[in-house]
C-alpha positions in Angstrom: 1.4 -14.7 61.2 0.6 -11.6 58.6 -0.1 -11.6 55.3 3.1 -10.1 54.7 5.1 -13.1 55.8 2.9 -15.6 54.2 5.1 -15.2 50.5 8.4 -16.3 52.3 7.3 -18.7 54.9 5.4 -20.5 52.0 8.2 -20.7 50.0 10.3 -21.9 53.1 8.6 -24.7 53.4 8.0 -25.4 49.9 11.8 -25.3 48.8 13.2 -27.4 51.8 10.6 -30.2 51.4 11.0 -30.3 47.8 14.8 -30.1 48.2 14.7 -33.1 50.5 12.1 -35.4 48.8 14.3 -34.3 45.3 17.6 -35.4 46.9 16.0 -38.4 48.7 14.4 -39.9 45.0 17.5 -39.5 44.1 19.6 -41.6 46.5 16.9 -44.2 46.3 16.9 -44.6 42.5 20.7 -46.7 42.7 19.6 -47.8 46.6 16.3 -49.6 45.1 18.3 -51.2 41.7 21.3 -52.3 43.7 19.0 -54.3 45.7 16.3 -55.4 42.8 13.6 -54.0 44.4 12.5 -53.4 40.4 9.0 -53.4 39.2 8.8 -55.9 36.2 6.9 -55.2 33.5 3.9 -57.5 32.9 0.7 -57.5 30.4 -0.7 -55.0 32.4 1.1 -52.8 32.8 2.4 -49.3 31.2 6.2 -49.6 31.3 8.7 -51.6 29.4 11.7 -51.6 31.6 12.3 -53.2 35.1 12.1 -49.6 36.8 12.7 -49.2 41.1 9.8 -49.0 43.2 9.7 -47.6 46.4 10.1 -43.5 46.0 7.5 -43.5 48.3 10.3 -44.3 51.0 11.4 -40.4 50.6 8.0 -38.5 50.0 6.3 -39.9 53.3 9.6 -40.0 54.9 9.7 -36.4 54.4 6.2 -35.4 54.8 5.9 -37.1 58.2 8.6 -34.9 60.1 7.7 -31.6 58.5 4.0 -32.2 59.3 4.8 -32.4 63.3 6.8 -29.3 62.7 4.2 -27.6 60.9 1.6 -28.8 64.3 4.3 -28.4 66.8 5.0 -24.8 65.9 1.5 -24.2 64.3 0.4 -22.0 68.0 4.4 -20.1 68.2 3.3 -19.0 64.0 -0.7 -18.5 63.1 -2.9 -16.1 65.0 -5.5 -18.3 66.0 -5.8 -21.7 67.6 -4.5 -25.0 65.6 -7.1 -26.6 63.3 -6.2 -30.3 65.3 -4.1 -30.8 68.3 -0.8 -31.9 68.2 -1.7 -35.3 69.5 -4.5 -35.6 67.1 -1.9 -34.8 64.7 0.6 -37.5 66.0 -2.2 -40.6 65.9 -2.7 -39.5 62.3 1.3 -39.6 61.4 1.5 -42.8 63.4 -1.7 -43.9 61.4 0.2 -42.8 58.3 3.6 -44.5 59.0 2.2 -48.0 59.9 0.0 -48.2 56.4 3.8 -47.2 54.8 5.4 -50.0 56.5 2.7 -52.5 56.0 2.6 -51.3 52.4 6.2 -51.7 51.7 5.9 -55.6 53.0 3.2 -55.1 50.1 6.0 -54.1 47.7 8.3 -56.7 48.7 6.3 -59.9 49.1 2.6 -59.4 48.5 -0.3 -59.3 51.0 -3.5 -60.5 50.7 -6.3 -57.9 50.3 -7.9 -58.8 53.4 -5.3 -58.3 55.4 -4.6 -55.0 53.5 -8.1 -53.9 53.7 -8.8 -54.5 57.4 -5.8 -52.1 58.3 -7.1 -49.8 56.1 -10.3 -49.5 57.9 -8.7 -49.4 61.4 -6.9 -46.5 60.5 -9.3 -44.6 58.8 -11.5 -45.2 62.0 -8.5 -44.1 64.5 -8.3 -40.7 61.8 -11.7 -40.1 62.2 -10.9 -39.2 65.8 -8.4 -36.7 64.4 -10.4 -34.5 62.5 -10.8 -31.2 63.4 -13.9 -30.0 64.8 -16.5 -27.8 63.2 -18.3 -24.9 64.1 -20.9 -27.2 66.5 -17.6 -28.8 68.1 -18.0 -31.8 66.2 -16.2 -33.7 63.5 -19.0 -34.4 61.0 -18.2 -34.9 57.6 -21.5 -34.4 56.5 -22.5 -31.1 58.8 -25.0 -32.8 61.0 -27.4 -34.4 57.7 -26.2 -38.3 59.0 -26.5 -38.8 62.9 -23.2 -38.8 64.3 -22.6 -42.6 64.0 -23.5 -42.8 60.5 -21.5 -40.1 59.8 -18.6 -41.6 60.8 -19.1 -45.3 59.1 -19.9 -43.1 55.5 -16.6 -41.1 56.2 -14.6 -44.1 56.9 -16.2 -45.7 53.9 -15.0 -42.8 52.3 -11.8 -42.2 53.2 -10.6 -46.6 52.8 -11.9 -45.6 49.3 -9.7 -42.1 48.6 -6.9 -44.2 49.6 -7.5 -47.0 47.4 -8.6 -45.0 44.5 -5.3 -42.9 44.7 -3.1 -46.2 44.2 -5.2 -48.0 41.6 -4.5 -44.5 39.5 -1.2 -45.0 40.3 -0.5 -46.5 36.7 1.4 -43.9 34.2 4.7 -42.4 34.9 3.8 -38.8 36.4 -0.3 -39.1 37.5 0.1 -39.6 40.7 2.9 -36.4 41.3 0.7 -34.1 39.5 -3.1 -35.1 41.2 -0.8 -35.0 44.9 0.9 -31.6 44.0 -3.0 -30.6 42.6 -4.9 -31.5 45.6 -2.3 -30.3 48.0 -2.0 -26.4 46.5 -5.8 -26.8 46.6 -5.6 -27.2 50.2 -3.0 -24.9 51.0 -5.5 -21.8 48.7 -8.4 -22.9 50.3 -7.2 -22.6 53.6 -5.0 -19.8 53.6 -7.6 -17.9 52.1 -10.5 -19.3 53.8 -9.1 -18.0 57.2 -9.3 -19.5 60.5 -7.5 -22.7 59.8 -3.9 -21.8 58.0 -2.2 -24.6 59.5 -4.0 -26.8 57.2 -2.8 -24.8 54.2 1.0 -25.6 55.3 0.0 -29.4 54.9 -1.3 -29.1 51.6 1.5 -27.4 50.8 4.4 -29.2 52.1 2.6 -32.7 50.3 2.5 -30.6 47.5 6.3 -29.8 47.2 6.8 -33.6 48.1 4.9 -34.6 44.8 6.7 -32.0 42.7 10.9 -33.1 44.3 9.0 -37.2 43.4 7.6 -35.9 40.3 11.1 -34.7 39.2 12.2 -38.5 38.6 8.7 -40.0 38.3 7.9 -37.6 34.8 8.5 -39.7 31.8 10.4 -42.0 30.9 10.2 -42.2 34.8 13.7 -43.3 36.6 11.3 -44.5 40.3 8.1 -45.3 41.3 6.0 -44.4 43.9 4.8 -48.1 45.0 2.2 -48.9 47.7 4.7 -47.4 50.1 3.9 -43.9 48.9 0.5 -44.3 47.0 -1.6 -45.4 50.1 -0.4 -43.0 53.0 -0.2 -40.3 50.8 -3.8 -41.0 50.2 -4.5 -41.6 53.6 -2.9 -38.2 54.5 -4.8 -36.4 51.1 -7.8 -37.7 52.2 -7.4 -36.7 55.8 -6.7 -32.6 54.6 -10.1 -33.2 52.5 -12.1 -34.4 55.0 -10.9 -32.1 57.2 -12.3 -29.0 55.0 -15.7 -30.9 55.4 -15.5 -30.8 59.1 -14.6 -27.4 59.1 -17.7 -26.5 56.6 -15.7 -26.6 53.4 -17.1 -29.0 52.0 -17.4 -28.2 48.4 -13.6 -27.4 47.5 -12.9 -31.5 49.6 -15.6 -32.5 46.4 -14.2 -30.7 43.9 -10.1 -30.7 44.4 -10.0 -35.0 43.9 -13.1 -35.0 41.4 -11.4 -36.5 38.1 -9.5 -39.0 40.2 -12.7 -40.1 42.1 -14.7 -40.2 39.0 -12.3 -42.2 36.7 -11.8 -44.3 39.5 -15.4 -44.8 40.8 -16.8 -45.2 37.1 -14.1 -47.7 36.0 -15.0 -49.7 39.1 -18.5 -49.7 38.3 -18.2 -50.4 34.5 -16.4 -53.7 35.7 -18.7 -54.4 38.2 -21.2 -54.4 35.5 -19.1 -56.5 33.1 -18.3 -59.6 36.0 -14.6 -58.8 36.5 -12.6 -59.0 39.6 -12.3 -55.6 40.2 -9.2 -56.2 42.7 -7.0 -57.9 40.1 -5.0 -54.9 37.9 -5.6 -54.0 34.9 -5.8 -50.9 31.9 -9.1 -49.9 31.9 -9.2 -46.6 33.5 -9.6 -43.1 31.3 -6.1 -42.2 31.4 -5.0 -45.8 30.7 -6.7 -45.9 27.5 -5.5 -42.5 26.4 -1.9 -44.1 26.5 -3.3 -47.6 24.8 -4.3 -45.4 22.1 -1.6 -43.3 21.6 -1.0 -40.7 23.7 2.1 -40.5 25.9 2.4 -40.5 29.6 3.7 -37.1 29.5 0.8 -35.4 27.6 -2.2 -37.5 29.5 -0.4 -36.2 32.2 -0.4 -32.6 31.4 -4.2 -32.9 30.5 -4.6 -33.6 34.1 -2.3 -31.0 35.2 -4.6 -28.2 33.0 -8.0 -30.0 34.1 -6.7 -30.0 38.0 -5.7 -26.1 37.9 -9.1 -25.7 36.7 -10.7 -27.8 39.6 -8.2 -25.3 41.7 -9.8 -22.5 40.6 -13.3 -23.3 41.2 -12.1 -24.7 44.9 -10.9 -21.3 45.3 -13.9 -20.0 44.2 -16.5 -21.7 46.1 -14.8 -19.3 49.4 -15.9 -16.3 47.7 -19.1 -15.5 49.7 -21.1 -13.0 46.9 -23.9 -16.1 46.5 -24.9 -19.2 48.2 -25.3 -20.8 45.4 -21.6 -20.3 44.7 -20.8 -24.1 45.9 -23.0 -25.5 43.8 -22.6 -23.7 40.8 -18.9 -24.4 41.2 -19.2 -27.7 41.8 -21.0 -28.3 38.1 -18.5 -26.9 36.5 -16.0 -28.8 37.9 -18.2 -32.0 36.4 -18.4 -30.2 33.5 -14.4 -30.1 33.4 -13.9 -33.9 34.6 -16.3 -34.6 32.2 -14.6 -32.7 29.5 -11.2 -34.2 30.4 -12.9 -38.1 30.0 -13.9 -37.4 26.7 -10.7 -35.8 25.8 -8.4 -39.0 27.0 -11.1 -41.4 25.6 -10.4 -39.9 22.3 -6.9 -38.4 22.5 -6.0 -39.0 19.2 -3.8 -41.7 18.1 -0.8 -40.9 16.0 -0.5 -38.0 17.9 2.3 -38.6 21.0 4.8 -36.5 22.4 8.8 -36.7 22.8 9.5 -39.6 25.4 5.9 -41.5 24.7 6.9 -45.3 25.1 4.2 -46.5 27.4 5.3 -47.5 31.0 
Protein backbone atom coordinates (compact mmCIF):
# COMPACT_ATOMS: atom_id res chain seq x y z
CA UNK A 1 0.00 0.00 0.00
CA UNK A 2 1.49 3.81 -0.70
CA UNK A 3 1.13 6.68 0.96
CA UNK A 4 -0.90 7.94 -1.74
CA UNK A 5 -3.80 5.47 -1.17
CA UNK A 6 -3.68 5.64 2.53
CA UNK A 7 -6.27 9.11 2.45
CA UNK A 8 -8.99 7.05 0.60
CA UNK A 9 -8.63 3.53 1.91
CA UNK A 10 -8.79 5.23 5.44
CA UNK A 11 -11.77 6.84 4.78
CA UNK A 12 -13.16 3.59 3.14
CA UNK A 13 -13.17 1.91 6.04
CA UNK A 14 -14.00 4.65 8.30
CA UNK A 15 -17.35 5.72 6.39
CA UNK A 16 -18.74 2.09 5.91
CA UNK A 17 -18.11 1.01 9.58
CA UNK A 18 -19.48 4.15 10.88
CA UNK A 19 -22.45 3.84 8.34
CA UNK A 20 -23.17 0.43 9.64
CA UNK A 21 -22.73 0.79 13.47
CA UNK A 22 -24.91 4.40 12.79
CA UNK A 23 -27.71 2.45 11.01
CA UNK A 24 -27.45 -0.55 13.33
CA UNK A 25 -27.97 1.94 16.85
CA UNK A 26 -30.48 2.95 15.14
CA UNK A 27 -32.60 -0.17 14.50
CA UNK A 28 -31.78 -1.30 17.93
CA UNK A 29 -33.01 1.84 19.75
CA UNK A 30 -37.10 0.69 18.94
CA UNK A 31 -35.73 -3.31 18.82
CA UNK A 32 -34.44 -2.83 22.63
CA UNK A 33 -37.79 -0.68 23.90
CA UNK A 34 -40.16 -2.92 22.21
CA UNK A 35 -38.80 -5.61 24.13
CA UNK A 36 -37.92 -3.65 27.66
CA UNK A 37 -34.55 -4.31 27.60
CA UNK A 38 -34.55 -0.58 29.38
CA UNK A 39 -31.97 0.45 31.85
CA UNK A 40 -33.96 1.82 34.95
CA UNK A 41 -32.74 4.59 36.61
CA UNK A 42 -31.69 3.99 40.23
CA UNK A 43 -29.83 6.14 43.08
CA UNK A 44 -26.78 5.64 41.35
CA UNK A 45 -27.01 6.38 38.55
CA UNK A 46 -26.80 9.41 35.96
CA UNK A 47 -29.96 9.23 33.93
CA UNK A 48 -33.62 9.91 34.63
CA UNK A 49 -35.46 7.97 32.04
CA UNK A 50 -35.68 4.13 31.42
CA UNK A 51 -33.20 4.41 28.31
CA UNK A 52 -32.38 0.88 25.97
CA UNK A 53 -29.26 -0.87 26.71
CA UNK A 54 -27.57 -3.05 24.49
CA UNK A 55 -25.97 -0.66 21.52
CA UNK A 56 -23.22 -2.66 22.10
CA UNK A 57 -25.09 -5.41 19.97
CA UNK A 58 -24.16 -3.25 16.70
CA UNK A 59 -20.62 -1.81 17.58
CA UNK A 60 -18.97 -5.32 18.25
CA UNK A 61 -21.30 -6.77 15.71
CA UNK A 62 -19.75 -4.59 13.35
CA UNK A 63 -16.21 -4.39 14.50
CA UNK A 64 -15.85 -8.29 14.54
CA UNK A 65 -16.42 -8.90 10.69
CA UNK A 66 -14.44 -5.83 9.46
CA UNK A 67 -11.50 -6.77 11.72
CA UNK A 68 -11.13 -10.40 9.82
CA UNK A 69 -11.36 -8.39 6.69
CA UNK A 70 -8.95 -5.99 7.66
CA UNK A 71 -6.51 -9.54 8.71
CA UNK A 72 -7.74 -11.55 5.93
CA UNK A 73 -6.70 -9.02 3.22
CA UNK A 74 -4.05 -7.27 5.49
CA UNK A 75 -1.03 -9.49 3.08
CA UNK A 76 -3.24 -8.76 -0.64
CA UNK A 77 -3.00 -4.52 0.90
CA UNK A 78 0.30 -3.45 3.16
CA UNK A 79 3.85 -3.96 1.99
CA UNK A 80 5.14 -5.97 4.67
CA UNK A 81 4.10 -9.04 6.66
CA UNK A 82 0.83 -8.82 9.02
CA UNK A 83 1.52 -7.60 12.58
CA UNK A 84 -0.55 -11.10 13.88
CA UNK A 85 -1.71 -14.06 11.83
CA UNK A 86 -4.96 -14.45 10.80
CA UNK A 87 -5.57 -17.29 13.19
CA UNK A 88 -4.15 -15.27 15.96
CA UNK A 89 -6.56 -12.83 14.86
CA UNK A 90 -9.58 -15.30 14.78
CA UNK A 91 -8.87 -16.66 18.73
CA UNK A 92 -8.94 -13.00 19.64
CA UNK A 93 -12.49 -12.21 17.74
CA UNK A 94 -13.74 -15.53 19.14
CA UNK A 95 -12.23 -14.33 22.49
CA UNK A 96 -14.10 -11.08 21.94
CA UNK A 97 -17.51 -12.50 20.87
CA UNK A 98 -17.86 -15.05 23.78
CA UNK A 99 -17.24 -12.09 26.58
CA UNK A 100 -20.18 -10.20 24.32
CA UNK A 101 -22.43 -13.04 24.68
CA UNK A 102 -21.69 -13.77 28.23
CA UNK A 103 -21.97 -10.06 28.87
CA UNK A 104 -25.37 -9.60 27.33
CA UNK A 105 -26.65 -12.66 29.77
CA UNK A 106 -25.08 -9.88 32.13
CA UNK A 107 -27.48 -7.25 30.78
CA UNK A 108 -30.46 -9.42 30.91
CA UNK A 109 -30.30 -11.34 34.14
CA UNK A 110 -27.21 -10.56 36.15
CA UNK A 111 -24.04 -12.66 36.82
CA UNK A 112 -22.17 -13.08 39.64
CA UNK A 113 -18.70 -11.45 39.57
CA UNK A 114 -16.95 -14.56 39.91
CA UNK A 115 -18.26 -16.06 37.31
CA UNK A 116 -17.69 -12.79 35.28
CA UNK A 117 -14.19 -12.47 36.37
CA UNK A 118 -12.92 -16.04 35.81
CA UNK A 119 -13.94 -15.60 32.02
CA UNK A 120 -12.23 -12.54 31.95
CA UNK A 121 -9.05 -14.02 32.88
CA UNK A 122 -9.28 -16.97 30.47
CA UNK A 123 -9.53 -14.84 27.76
CA UNK A 124 -7.08 -12.36 28.46
CA UNK A 125 -4.77 -15.48 28.93
CA UNK A 126 -5.89 -17.09 25.37
CA UNK A 127 -5.08 -13.16 23.94
CA UNK A 128 -1.91 -13.24 25.33
CA UNK A 129 -1.12 -15.91 22.81
CA UNK A 130 -2.26 -13.47 20.11
CA UNK A 131 -0.01 -10.73 20.43
CA UNK A 132 2.15 -9.90 17.93
CA UNK A 133 5.72 -10.57 18.27
CA UNK A 134 8.54 -8.12 18.94
CA UNK A 135 11.68 -7.46 17.54
CA UNK A 136 13.27 -10.75 19.71
CA UNK A 137 10.23 -12.89 18.31
CA UNK A 138 8.58 -12.65 21.43
CA UNK A 139 5.38 -11.23 22.85
CA UNK A 140 6.59 -9.33 25.93
CA UNK A 141 4.71 -6.65 27.12
CA UNK A 142 7.35 -5.40 29.12
CA UNK A 143 10.42 -5.85 26.49
CA UNK A 144 12.29 -8.58 28.29
CA UNK A 145 12.48 -6.54 32.10
CA UNK A 146 9.92 -9.57 33.68
CA UNK A 147 11.03 -13.14 32.68
CA UNK A 148 8.74 -14.37 30.18
CA UNK A 149 6.18 -15.98 32.65
CA UNK A 150 5.88 -13.00 34.71
CA UNK A 151 5.37 -11.06 31.95
CA UNK A 152 2.57 -12.75 30.95
CA UNK A 153 0.54 -13.00 34.53
CA UNK A 154 1.37 -8.77 34.84
CA UNK A 155 -0.13 -8.42 31.18
CA UNK A 156 -3.07 -10.51 31.86
CA UNK A 157 -3.37 -8.64 35.19
CA UNK A 158 -3.37 -5.84 33.11
CA UNK A 159 -5.44 -6.29 30.40
CA UNK A 160 -8.78 -8.08 32.98
CA UNK A 161 -8.12 -4.52 34.44
CA UNK A 162 -8.37 -2.30 30.97
CA UNK A 163 -11.45 -4.19 30.38
CA UNK A 164 -13.00 -3.64 33.62
CA UNK A 165 -11.93 -0.08 33.97
CA UNK A 166 -13.42 0.74 30.46
CA UNK A 167 -17.01 -0.41 31.76
CA UNK A 168 -17.04 1.04 35.30
CA UNK A 169 -16.37 4.56 33.26
CA UNK A 170 -19.11 3.59 31.37
CA UNK A 171 -21.47 6.05 33.45
CA UNK A 172 -22.44 9.46 31.50
CA UNK A 173 -24.12 9.59 28.29
CA UNK A 174 -21.10 9.99 25.59
CA UNK A 175 -17.68 8.93 27.74
CA UNK A 176 -17.37 5.82 26.59
CA UNK A 177 -17.82 6.82 22.47
CA UNK A 178 -15.37 9.54 22.76
CA UNK A 179 -12.26 7.64 25.04
CA UNK A 180 -13.15 4.41 22.20
CA UNK A 181 -13.04 6.86 19.16
CA UNK A 182 -9.72 8.53 21.25
CA UNK A 183 -7.79 5.48 21.81
CA UNK A 184 -8.61 3.94 18.51
CA UNK A 185 -7.26 7.23 16.14
CA UNK A 186 -4.40 6.92 18.59
CA UNK A 187 -3.74 3.57 17.32
CA UNK A 188 -4.45 3.98 13.83
CA UNK A 189 -1.55 7.49 13.97
CA UNK A 190 0.81 5.54 15.79
CA UNK A 191 0.86 2.81 13.63
CA UNK A 192 0.49 4.19 10.32
CA UNK A 193 3.15 6.36 11.09
CA UNK A 194 5.26 4.24 13.14
CA UNK A 195 5.70 1.87 10.03
CA UNK A 196 6.09 -1.70 9.87
CA UNK A 197 2.77 -2.61 11.41
CA UNK A 198 -0.18 -0.68 9.33
CA UNK A 199 -2.58 -3.29 9.83
CA UNK A 200 -2.88 -2.39 13.34
CA UNK A 201 -3.70 1.22 12.41
CA UNK A 202 -6.92 -0.12 10.33
CA UNK A 203 -8.06 -1.65 13.78
CA UNK A 204 -7.85 1.40 15.59
CA UNK A 205 -9.44 2.90 13.10
CA UNK A 206 -12.34 0.89 12.24
CA UNK A 207 -13.19 0.78 16.46
CA UNK A 208 -12.82 4.27 16.06
CA UNK A 209 -15.58 4.89 13.41
CA UNK A 210 -17.69 2.31 15.50
CA UNK A 211 -17.53 4.70 18.63
CA UNK A 212 -18.32 7.77 16.55
CA UNK A 213 -21.79 5.80 14.31
CA UNK A 214 -22.64 4.65 18.69
CA UNK A 215 -21.67 7.96 19.83
CA UNK A 216 -24.17 9.53 17.31
CA UNK A 217 -27.23 8.22 19.63
CA UNK A 218 -25.21 7.76 22.81
CA UNK A 219 -24.38 11.96 23.00
CA UNK A 220 -26.70 13.52 25.35
CA UNK A 221 -29.72 13.22 26.20
CA UNK A 222 -28.57 9.70 24.91
CA UNK A 223 -31.42 7.62 23.00
CA UNK A 224 -29.10 3.81 23.78
CA UNK A 225 -26.56 2.59 25.82
CA UNK A 226 -23.67 0.73 25.34
CA UNK A 227 -24.26 -2.05 28.26
CA UNK A 228 -21.81 -4.75 29.28
CA UNK A 229 -22.34 -6.20 25.80
CA UNK A 230 -20.34 -3.39 24.27
CA UNK A 231 -18.29 -1.97 27.21
CA UNK A 232 -16.24 -5.17 27.97
CA UNK A 233 -15.19 -6.56 24.49
CA UNK A 234 -14.66 -3.33 23.29
CA UNK A 235 -12.22 -3.13 26.13
CA UNK A 236 -10.92 -6.39 25.58
CA UNK A 237 -10.30 -5.52 21.92
CA UNK A 238 -8.83 -1.71 23.08
CA UNK A 239 -6.70 -3.30 25.24
CA UNK A 240 -5.50 -5.99 22.92
CA UNK A 241 -4.37 -2.92 20.06
CA UNK A 242 -2.48 -1.37 23.28
CA UNK A 243 -0.76 -4.16 24.26
CA UNK A 244 0.09 -4.97 21.08
CA UNK A 245 2.12 -1.58 20.56
CA UNK A 246 4.07 -2.84 23.75
CA UNK A 247 5.01 -5.92 22.06
CA UNK A 248 6.00 -4.33 19.17
CA UNK A 249 8.28 -1.67 21.26
CA UNK A 250 5.70 1.01 21.44
CA UNK A 251 5.24 1.13 24.61
CA UNK A 252 4.89 4.67 25.63
CA UNK A 253 1.87 5.82 23.17
CA UNK A 254 -0.14 1.96 24.84
CA UNK A 255 0.65 4.31 28.37
CA UNK A 256 -0.31 7.39 27.25
CA UNK A 257 -3.47 6.91 24.73
CA UNK A 258 -5.91 5.31 27.93
CA UNK A 259 -4.10 7.48 30.70
CA UNK A 260 -7.10 9.58 32.07
CA UNK A 261 -9.29 6.59 31.93
CA UNK A 262 -6.77 4.39 33.86
CA UNK A 263 -6.05 7.06 36.26
CA UNK A 264 -9.67 8.10 37.20
CA UNK A 265 -10.32 4.63 37.34
CA UNK A 266 -7.30 3.25 39.30
CA UNK A 267 -7.43 6.33 41.80
CA UNK A 268 -11.17 6.10 42.44
CA UNK A 269 -10.61 2.31 43.16
CA UNK A 270 -7.98 3.06 45.51
CA UNK A 271 -9.57 6.02 47.36
CA UNK A 272 -12.41 3.38 48.12
CA UNK A 273 -10.18 0.84 49.07
CA UNK A 274 -8.92 3.21 51.58
CA UNK A 275 -12.36 4.26 52.78
CA UNK A 276 -13.72 0.28 53.35
CA UNK A 277 -16.25 0.25 50.48
CA UNK A 278 -17.13 -2.62 48.21
CA UNK A 279 -15.50 -1.52 45.39
CA UNK A 280 -17.57 -3.98 43.05
CA UNK A 281 -21.02 -2.48 44.01
CA UNK A 282 -21.74 0.84 41.58
CA UNK A 283 -21.62 3.95 42.52
CA UNK A 284 -20.72 8.06 41.52
CA UNK A 285 -17.56 8.59 42.76
CA UNK A 286 -15.31 8.80 39.82
CA UNK A 287 -13.85 12.32 38.43
CA UNK A 288 -16.24 12.69 35.70
CA UNK A 289 -19.11 11.61 37.96
CA UNK A 290 -18.63 14.36 40.25
CA UNK A 291 -18.29 16.97 37.56
CA UNK A 292 -21.96 16.03 36.60
CA UNK A 293 -23.05 15.88 40.54
CA UNK A 294 -21.88 19.36 40.67
CA UNK A 295 -23.21 20.70 37.77
CA UNK A 296 -21.73 20.16 34.77
CA UNK A 297 -23.52 18.39 31.92
CA UNK A 298 -22.71 15.12 30.27
CA UNK A 299 -22.15 16.86 27.13
CA UNK A 300 -19.43 19.30 28.38
CA UNK A 301 -17.56 16.68 30.89
CA UNK A 302 -17.58 14.92 27.83
CA UNK A 303 -15.97 17.33 25.58
CA UNK A 304 -13.32 17.99 28.37
CA UNK A 305 -12.31 14.48 27.68
CA UNK A 306 -12.57 14.83 24.07
CA UNK A 307 -9.87 18.08 24.28
CA UNK A 308 -7.74 16.27 27.10
CA UNK A 309 -7.67 12.89 24.75
CA UNK A 310 -6.54 14.81 21.44
CA UNK A 311 -3.93 16.06 23.56
CA UNK A 312 -2.87 12.51 24.84
CA UNK A 313 -3.01 11.93 20.82
CA UNK A 314 -0.64 14.23 20.22
CA UNK A 315 1.96 13.29 22.51
CA UNK A 316 1.40 9.42 21.39
CA UNK A 317 2.24 10.66 18.11
CA UNK A 318 5.03 12.34 19.36
CA UNK A 319 6.81 9.79 21.31
CA UNK A 320 7.56 8.12 17.31
CA UNK A 321 9.50 11.05 16.47
CA UNK A 322 13.09 9.69 16.97
CA UNK A 323 15.14 13.33 17.45
CA UNK A 324 15.76 12.15 21.48
CA UNK A 325 15.53 9.18 23.53
CA UNK A 326 14.24 10.84 26.09
CA UNK A 327 11.28 11.74 23.82
CA UNK A 328 9.03 8.82 25.61
CA UNK A 329 9.55 9.96 28.72
CA UNK A 330 9.24 13.43 28.38
CA UNK A 331 6.00 12.75 26.53
CA UNK A 332 4.71 10.68 28.85
CA UNK A 333 4.88 13.62 31.74
CA UNK A 334 3.10 15.74 29.95
CA UNK A 335 0.52 13.55 29.33
CA UNK A 336 0.22 13.28 33.51
CA UNK A 337 0.53 16.76 33.47
CA UNK A 338 -2.73 16.86 31.11
CA UNK A 339 -4.72 14.00 33.05
CA UNK A 340 -3.82 15.69 35.85
CA UNK A 341 -5.00 18.97 34.66
CA UNK A 342 -8.21 17.50 33.35
CA UNK A 343 -8.93 15.96 37.29
CA UNK A 344 -8.72 19.13 38.72
CA UNK A 345 -10.78 20.74 35.99
CA UNK A 346 -13.92 18.14 36.52
CA UNK A 347 -13.36 18.15 40.29
CA UNK A 348 -14.04 21.78 40.15
CA UNK A 349 -16.11 22.33 36.93
CA UNK A 350 -18.14 24.96 38.23
CA UNK A 351 -21.53 24.65 39.28
CA UNK A 352 -24.18 26.82 37.80
CA UNK A 353 -22.45 26.58 34.81
CA UNK A 354 -24.14 23.53 32.36
CA UNK A 355 -24.78 23.35 28.92
CA UNK A 356 -27.92 22.93 26.56
CA UNK A 357 -29.28 19.26 27.26
CA UNK A 358 -27.50 18.95 30.98
CA UNK A 359 -30.20 16.75 32.89
CA UNK A 360 -27.88 14.13 34.40
CA UNK A 361 -28.27 10.52 33.05
Amino acid sequence: MTWTSVPFLSLAVFSVVFAAVFIGSGRLVSFLRQREVLDHPNKRSSHLAPTPRGGGIAVIGVILPVWAGVGWFAPQIFTHPSTVSFSSLVLVLFCALGLAVISWLDDLRGLTPIFRLILQFTVAIAGLYALPPGPSGEALVFQGLLPAIADHVVAALIWVWFLNLFNFMDGIDGITGVEAASVGSGVFLVALFAGGIQDWAFFGLSAAAAACGFLCWNWNPAKLFIGDVGSVPLGFLLGWLLLGLTTTGYWAPAVILPLYYLADATLTLGLRLLRGEKVWQAHRQHFYQRAVQAGASHAKVCRLVGVANLGLLLLAVATILEFSSNVPLLCIAAAALVVAGLMARLKNPGAGQNCSGGAPR
